[in-house]
C-alpha positions as CSV (number, residue, x, y, z in Angstrom):
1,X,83.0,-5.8,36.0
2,X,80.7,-3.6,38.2
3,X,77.3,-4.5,38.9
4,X,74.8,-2.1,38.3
5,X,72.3,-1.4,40.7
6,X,69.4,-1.9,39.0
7,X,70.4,-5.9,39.4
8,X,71.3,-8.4,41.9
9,X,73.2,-11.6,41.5
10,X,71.7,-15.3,41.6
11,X,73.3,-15.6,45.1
12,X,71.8,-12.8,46.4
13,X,68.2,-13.8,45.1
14,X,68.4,-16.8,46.4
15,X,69.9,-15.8,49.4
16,X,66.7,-13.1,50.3
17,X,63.8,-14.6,49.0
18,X,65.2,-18.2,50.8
19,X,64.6,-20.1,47.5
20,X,66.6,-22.8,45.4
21,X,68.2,-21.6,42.4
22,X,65.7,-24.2,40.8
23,X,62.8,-22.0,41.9
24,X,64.6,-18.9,40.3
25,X,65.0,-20.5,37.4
26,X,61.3,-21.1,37.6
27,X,60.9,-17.9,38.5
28,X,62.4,-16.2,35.7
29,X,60.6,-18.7,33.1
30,X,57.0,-17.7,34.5
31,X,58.3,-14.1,34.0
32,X,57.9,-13.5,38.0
33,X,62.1,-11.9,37.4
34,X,63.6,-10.9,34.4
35,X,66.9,-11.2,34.3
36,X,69.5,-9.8,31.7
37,X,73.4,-11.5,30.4
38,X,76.4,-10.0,32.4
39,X,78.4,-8.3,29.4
40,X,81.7,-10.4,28.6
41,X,79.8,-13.5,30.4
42,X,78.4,-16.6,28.0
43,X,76.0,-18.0,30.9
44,X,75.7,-16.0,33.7
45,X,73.1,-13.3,34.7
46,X,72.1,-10.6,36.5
47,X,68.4,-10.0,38.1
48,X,66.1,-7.3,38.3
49,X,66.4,-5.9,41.9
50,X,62.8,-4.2,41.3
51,X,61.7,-8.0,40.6
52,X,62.9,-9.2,43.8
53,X,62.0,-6.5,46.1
54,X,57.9,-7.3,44.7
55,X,58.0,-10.6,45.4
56,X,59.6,-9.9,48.5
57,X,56.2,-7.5,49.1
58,X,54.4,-10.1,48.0
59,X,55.8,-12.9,50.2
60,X,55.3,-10.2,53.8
61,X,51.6,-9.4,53.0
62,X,50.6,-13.4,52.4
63,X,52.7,-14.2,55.7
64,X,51.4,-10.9,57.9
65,X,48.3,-9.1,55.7
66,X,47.5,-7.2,58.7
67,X,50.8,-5.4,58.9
68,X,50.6,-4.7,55.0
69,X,47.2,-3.1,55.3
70,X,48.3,-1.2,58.1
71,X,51.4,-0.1,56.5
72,X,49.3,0.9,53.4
73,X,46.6,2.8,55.3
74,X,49.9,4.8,57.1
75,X,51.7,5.6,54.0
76,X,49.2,6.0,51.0
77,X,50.5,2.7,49.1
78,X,48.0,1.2,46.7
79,X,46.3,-2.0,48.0
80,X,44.8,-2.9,44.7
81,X,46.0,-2.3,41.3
82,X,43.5,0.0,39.1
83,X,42.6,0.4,35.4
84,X,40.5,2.9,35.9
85,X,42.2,5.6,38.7
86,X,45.8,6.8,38.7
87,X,46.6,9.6,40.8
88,X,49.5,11.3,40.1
89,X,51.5,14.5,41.2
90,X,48.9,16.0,42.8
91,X,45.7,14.9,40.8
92,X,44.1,12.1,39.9
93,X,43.2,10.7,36.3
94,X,40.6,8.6,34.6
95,X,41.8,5.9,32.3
96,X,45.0,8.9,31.5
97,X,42.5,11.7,31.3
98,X,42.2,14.1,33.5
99,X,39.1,13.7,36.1
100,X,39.2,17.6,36.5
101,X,39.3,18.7,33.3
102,X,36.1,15.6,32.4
103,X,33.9,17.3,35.6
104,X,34.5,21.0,33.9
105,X,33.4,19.7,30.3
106,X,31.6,16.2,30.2
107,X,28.3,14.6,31.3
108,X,28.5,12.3,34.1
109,X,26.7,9.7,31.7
110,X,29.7,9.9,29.2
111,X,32.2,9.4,32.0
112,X,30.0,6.5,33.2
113,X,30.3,4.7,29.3
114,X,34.1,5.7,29.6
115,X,34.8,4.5,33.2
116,X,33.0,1.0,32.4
117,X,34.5,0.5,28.4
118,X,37.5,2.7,28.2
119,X,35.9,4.8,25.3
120,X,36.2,8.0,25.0
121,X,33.3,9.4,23.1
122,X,29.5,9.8,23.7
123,X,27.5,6.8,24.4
124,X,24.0,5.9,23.1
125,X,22.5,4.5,26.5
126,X,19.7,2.1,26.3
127,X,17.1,4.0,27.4
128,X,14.3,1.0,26.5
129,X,16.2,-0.5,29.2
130,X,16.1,2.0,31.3
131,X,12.1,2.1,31.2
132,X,11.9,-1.4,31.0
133,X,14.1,-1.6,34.5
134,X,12.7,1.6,36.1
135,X,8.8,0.4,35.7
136,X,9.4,-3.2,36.8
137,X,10.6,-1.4,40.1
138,X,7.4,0.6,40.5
139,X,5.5,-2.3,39.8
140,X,5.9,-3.7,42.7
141,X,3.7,-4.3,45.9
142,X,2.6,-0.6,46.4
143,X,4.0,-1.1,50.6
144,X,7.5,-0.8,48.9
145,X,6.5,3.0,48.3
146,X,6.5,3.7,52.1
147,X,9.8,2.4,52.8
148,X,13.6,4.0,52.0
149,X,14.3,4.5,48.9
150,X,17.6,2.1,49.7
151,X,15.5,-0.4,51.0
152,X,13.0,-0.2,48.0
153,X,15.9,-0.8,45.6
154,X,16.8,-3.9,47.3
155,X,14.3,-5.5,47.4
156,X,13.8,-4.9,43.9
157,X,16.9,-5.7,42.0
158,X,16.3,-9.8,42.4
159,X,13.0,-9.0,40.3
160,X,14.5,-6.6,38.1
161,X,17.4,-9.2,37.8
162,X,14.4,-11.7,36.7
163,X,13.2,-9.8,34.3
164,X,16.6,-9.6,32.6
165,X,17.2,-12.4,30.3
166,X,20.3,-10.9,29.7
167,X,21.6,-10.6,33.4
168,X,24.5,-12.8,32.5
169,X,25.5,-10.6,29.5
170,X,28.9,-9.2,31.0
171,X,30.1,-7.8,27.9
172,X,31.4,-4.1,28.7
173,X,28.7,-2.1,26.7
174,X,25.7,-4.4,28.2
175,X,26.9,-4.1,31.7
176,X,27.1,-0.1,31.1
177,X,24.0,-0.2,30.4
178,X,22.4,-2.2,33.1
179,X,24.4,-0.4,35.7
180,X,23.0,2.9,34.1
181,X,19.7,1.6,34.7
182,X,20.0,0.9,38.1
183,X,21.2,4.4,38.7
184,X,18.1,5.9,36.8
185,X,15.9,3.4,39.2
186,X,17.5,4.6,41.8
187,X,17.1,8.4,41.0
188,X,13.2,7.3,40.3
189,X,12.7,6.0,43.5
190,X,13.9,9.2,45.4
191,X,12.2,11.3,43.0
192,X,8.8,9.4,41.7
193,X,8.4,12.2,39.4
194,X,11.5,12.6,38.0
195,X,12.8,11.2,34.4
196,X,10.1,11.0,32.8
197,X,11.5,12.1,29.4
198,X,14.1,9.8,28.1
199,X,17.5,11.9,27.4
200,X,17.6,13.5,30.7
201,X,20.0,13.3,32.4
202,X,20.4,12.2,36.3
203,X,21.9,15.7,37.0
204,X,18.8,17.6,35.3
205,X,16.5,15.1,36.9
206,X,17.6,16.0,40.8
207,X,18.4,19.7,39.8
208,X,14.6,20.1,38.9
209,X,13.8,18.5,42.4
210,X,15.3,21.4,44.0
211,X,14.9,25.4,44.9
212,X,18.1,26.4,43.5
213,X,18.3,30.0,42.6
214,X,21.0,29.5,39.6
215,X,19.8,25.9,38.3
216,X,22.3,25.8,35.1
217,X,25.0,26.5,38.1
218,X,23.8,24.1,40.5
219,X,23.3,21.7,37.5
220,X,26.7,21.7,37.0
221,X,28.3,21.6,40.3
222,X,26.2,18.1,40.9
223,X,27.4,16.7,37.2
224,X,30.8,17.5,38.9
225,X,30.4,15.6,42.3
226,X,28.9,13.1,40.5
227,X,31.7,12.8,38.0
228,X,34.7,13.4,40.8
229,X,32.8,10.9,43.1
230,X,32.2,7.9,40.1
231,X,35.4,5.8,41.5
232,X,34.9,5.2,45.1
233,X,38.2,3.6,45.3
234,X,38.2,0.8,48.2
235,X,35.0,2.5,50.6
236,X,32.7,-0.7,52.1
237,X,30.0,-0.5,49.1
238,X,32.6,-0.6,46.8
239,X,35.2,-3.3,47.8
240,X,32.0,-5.5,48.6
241,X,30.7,-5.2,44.7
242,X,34.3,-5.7,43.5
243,X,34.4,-9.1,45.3
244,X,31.4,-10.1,44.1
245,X,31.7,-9.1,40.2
246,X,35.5,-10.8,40.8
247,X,33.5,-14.1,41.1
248,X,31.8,-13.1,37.7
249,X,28.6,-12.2,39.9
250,X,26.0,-10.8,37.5
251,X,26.0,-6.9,37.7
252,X,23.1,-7.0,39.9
253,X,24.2,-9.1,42.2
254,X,27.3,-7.2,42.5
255,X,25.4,-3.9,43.0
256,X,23.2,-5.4,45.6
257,X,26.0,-6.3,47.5
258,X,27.2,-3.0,47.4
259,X,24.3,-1.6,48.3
260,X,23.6,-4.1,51.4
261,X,27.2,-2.7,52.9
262,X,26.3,0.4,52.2
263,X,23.5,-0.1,54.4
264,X,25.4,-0.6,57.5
265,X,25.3,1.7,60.6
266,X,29.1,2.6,59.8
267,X,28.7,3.6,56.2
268,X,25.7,5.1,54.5
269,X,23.7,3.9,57.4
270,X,25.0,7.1,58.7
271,X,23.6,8.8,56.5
272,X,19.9,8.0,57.0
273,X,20.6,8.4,60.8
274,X,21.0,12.4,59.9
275,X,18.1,12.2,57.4
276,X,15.9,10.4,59.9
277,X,17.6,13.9,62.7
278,X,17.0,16.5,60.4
279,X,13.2,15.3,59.8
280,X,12.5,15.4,63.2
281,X,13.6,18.9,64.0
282,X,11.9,20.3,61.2
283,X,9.2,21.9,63.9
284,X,11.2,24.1,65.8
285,X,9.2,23.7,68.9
286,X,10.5,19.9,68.9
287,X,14.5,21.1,68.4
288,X,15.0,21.0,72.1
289,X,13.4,17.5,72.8
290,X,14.8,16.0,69.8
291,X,18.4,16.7,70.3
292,X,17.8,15.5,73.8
293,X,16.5,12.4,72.5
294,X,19.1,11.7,70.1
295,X,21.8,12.4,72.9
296,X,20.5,10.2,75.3
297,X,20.2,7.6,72.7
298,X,24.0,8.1,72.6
């Protein structure tokens, strides 16, 4: 009979991935290759082709990773396997929704609930948690005011952590919440007078912080960056907190160790370069100098 070519034989599995026909046999048992019963055959089988190409994947990246994460960088292939992101023909979903049509309609706290427990519907946040995290931050030695709001964070999340008794909690809905914290500390600590009333959202909070002309407009367009930008996919911050919540890191842990890679000179560090730039040549007198300066400083 013809083989369809959606299988291989045993030969020809054993022949490309360099195994014993024990170890496919093994293979097949731990559900690494389904296999299906030649028709008008009692014992023998074909094997899924798709199975064997994988594990042939799987067998290049473990003996050269550098040519695999090359290869993926060149041709757009996922690295990691995602419950949250899928992009497909063109755009790009949350958990099967679409993450357009959830930045045209929904709060960036209920995509924050859904993202973290796969819920689709509003969210009560935990907004005593919220105060209790944001004013253990503030608490702190009044020198922490003078520094970056980045570096103030860090150096209070181990306290905040303390204060916690609950930092171990990694239960979907508690870890939403404790991550929604940190954000609203976050937002506090660039904006010391923001949030004040509990409801408010993060996108009201930094809208009210700003000169805009059309604030409902501008409202909006930052719910939708904020929404658009909530998986940050493999970026340095983001692949560091991954590896550290893999290890069943508490979720302050993991989003301090985001946050210290975020600091580097490659990544956000960039960032407060330009902040640091654009405060300097704020007297036009100094624009000259400045740029000068900065030039030299290569």
């Amino acid at each position: 009979m013809k083989k369809d070519p959606l299988y291989v034989t045993s030969t020809e599995v054993v022949r490309r991935l360099r195994i014993t026909r024990e170890t496919l046999y093994a293979y097949v048992s731990r559900g690494l290759i389904r296999s299906e019963k030649i028709p008008g055959s009692h014992r023998k089988k074909w094997y899924y082709r798709e199975d064997v190409e994988n594990l042939l994947k799987k067998k290049e990246i473990r003996q050269n990773p550098g040519k695999a994460v090359r290869g993926a960088l060149r041709w757009g292939e996922p690295i990691l396997d995602s419950q949250i992101t899928r992009i497909y023909d063109g755009s790009f979903y949350y958990r099967n929704i679409s993450a357009l049509e959830l930045a045209e309609e929904a709060e960036f706290e209920d995509v924050f609930a859904f993202l973290v427990t796969g819920q689709h519907a509003p969210h009560e946040l935990n907004f005593s948690l919220v105060k209790q995290i944001a004013d253990g931050s503030t608490a702190l030695n009044p020198l922490m005011l003078k520094v970056h709001p980045l570096d103030a964070l860090l150096a209070s999340i181990p306290i905040i952590a303390h204060e916690d008794s609950l930092r171990m909690d990694l239960r979907p809905e508690s870890v939403m919440h404790k991550g929604y914290a940190l954000a609203v500390t976050l937002t506090k600590r660039m904006l010391p007078s923001g949030l004040k009333e509990e409801g408010k959202t993060i996108a009201r909070v930094l809208t009210e912080s700003y000169s805009a002309v059309n604030r409902k407009k501008f409202e909006r367009l930052l719910t939708q960056t904020l929404i658009l930008g909530a998986d940050h996919e493999l970026s340095i911050s983001a692949f560091a907190a991954r590896v550290t919540a893999s290890g069943q890191a508490n979720p302050y842990e993991a989003i301090a160790s985001g946050l210290y890679a975020l600091r580097g000179r490659r990544h956000g560090g960039t960032t407060m370069a330009l902040e640091r730039f654009w405060n300097e040549i704020k007297k036009p007198p100094q624009v000259d100098r400045v740029i000068e300066d900065w030039l030299d400083q290569g």
